[in-house]
C-alpha positions as CSV (number, residue, x, y, z in Angstrom):
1,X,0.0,0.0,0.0
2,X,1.5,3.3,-1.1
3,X,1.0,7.0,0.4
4,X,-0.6,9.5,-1.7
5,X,0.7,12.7,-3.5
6,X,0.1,15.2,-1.0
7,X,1.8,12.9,1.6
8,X,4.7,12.0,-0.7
9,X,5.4,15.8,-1.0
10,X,5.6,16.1,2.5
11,X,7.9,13.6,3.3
12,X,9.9,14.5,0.0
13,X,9.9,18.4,0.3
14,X,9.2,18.3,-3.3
15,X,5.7,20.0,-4.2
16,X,3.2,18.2,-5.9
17,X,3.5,19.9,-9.0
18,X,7.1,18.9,-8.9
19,X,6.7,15.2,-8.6
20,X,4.1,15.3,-11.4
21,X,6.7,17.3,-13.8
22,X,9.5,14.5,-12.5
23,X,7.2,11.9,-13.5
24,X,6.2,13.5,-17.0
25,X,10.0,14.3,-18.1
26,X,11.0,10.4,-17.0
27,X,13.1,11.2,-13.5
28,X,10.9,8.5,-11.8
29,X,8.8,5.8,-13.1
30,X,5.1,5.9,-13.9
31,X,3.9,6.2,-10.5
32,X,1.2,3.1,-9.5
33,X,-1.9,4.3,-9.0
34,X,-4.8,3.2,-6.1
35,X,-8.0,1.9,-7.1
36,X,-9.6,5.4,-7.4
37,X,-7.1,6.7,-9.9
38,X,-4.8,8.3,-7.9
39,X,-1.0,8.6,-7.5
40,X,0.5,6.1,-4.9
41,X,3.7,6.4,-4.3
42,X,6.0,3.7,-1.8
43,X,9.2,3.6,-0.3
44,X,11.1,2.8,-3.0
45,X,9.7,5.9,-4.5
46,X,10.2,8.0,-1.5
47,X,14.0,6.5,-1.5
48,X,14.2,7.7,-5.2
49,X,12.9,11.0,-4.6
50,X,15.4,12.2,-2.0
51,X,18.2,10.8,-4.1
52,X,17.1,12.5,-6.8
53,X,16.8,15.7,-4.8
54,X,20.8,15.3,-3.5
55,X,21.6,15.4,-7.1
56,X,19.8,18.3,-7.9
57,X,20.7,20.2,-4.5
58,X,24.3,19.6,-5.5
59,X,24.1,20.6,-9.3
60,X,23.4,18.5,-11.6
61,X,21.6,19.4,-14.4
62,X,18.3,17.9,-14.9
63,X,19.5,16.7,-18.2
64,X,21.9,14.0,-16.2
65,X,19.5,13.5,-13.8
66,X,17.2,12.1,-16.9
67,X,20.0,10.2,-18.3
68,X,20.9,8.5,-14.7
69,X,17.5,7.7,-14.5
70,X,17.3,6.1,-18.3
71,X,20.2,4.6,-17.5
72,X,18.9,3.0,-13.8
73,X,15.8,1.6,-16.1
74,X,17.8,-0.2,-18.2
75,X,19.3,-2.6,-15.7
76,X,22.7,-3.9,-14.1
77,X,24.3,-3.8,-17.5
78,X,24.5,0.3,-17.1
79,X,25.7,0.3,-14.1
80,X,29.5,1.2,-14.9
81,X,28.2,4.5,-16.8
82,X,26.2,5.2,-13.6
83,X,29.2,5.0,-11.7
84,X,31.1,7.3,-13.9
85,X,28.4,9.8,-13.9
86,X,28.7,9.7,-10.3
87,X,32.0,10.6,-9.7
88,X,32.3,13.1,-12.4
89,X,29.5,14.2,-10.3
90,X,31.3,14.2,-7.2
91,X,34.7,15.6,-9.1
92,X,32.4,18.7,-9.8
93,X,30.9,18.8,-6.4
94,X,34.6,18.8,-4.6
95,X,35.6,21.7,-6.6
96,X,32.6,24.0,-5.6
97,X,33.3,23.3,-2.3
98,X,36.7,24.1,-2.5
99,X,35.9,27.1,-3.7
100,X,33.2,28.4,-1.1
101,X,35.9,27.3,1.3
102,X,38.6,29.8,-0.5
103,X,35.7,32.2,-0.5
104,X,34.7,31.7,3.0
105,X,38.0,32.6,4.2
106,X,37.8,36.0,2.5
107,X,34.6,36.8,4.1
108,X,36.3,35.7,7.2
109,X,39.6,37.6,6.6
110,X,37.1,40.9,5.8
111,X,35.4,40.4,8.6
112,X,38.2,40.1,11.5
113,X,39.6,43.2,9.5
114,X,35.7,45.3,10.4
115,X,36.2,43.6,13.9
116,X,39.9,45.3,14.4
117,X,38.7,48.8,12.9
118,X,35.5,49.0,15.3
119,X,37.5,47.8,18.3
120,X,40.7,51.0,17.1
């Protein structure tokens, strides 16, 4: 037995309208429906979803997220290209990091040097 739309964008924190564009543009399976028509989604669904939303709140285009998600249809036999996708993923990832770390420390420099001229 599955939970419905409304409840799946509460646990998700993805609005209804977005699961129903995710669905239509391929990012997650057809969605099974209950006897009255409706969306029902499960856990695997729900596990899906918040994958899907660590991809997208680290970057990745919605175009790769489509393709990782063709490929993840197709089976075991993709799994390699998933794997690569993933780390040049992650390599991209790393790198923005790095630099909000680089620019982190300038905020950090300009604001010890605001701390020293109030306290002159």
């Amino acid at each position: 037995m599955g939970i419905t739309i409304q409840e799946a964008s509460r646990i998700s924190g993805l609005s209804a309208h977005t699961l129903r564009y995710y669905e239509q543009i391929g990012l997650i399976h057809q969605v099974g429906r209950d006897t009255g028509g409706r969306r029902s989604y499960t856990q695997p669904d729900l596990e899906w979803l918040d994958f899907l939303t660590k991809l997208r709140t680290t970057g990745m285009p919605i175009a790769d997220m489509c393709r990782y998600a063709e490929l993840r249809r197709q089976g075991p036999a993709t799994a390699a290209e998933r794997r690569r996708m993933l780390e040049a993923h992650r390599e991209r990832v790393l790198e923005r990091i790095a630099q909000l770390s680089e620019d982190v420390s300038v905020l950090d420099y300009k604001i010890d040097f605001y701390h020293a001229m109030e306290n002159s």
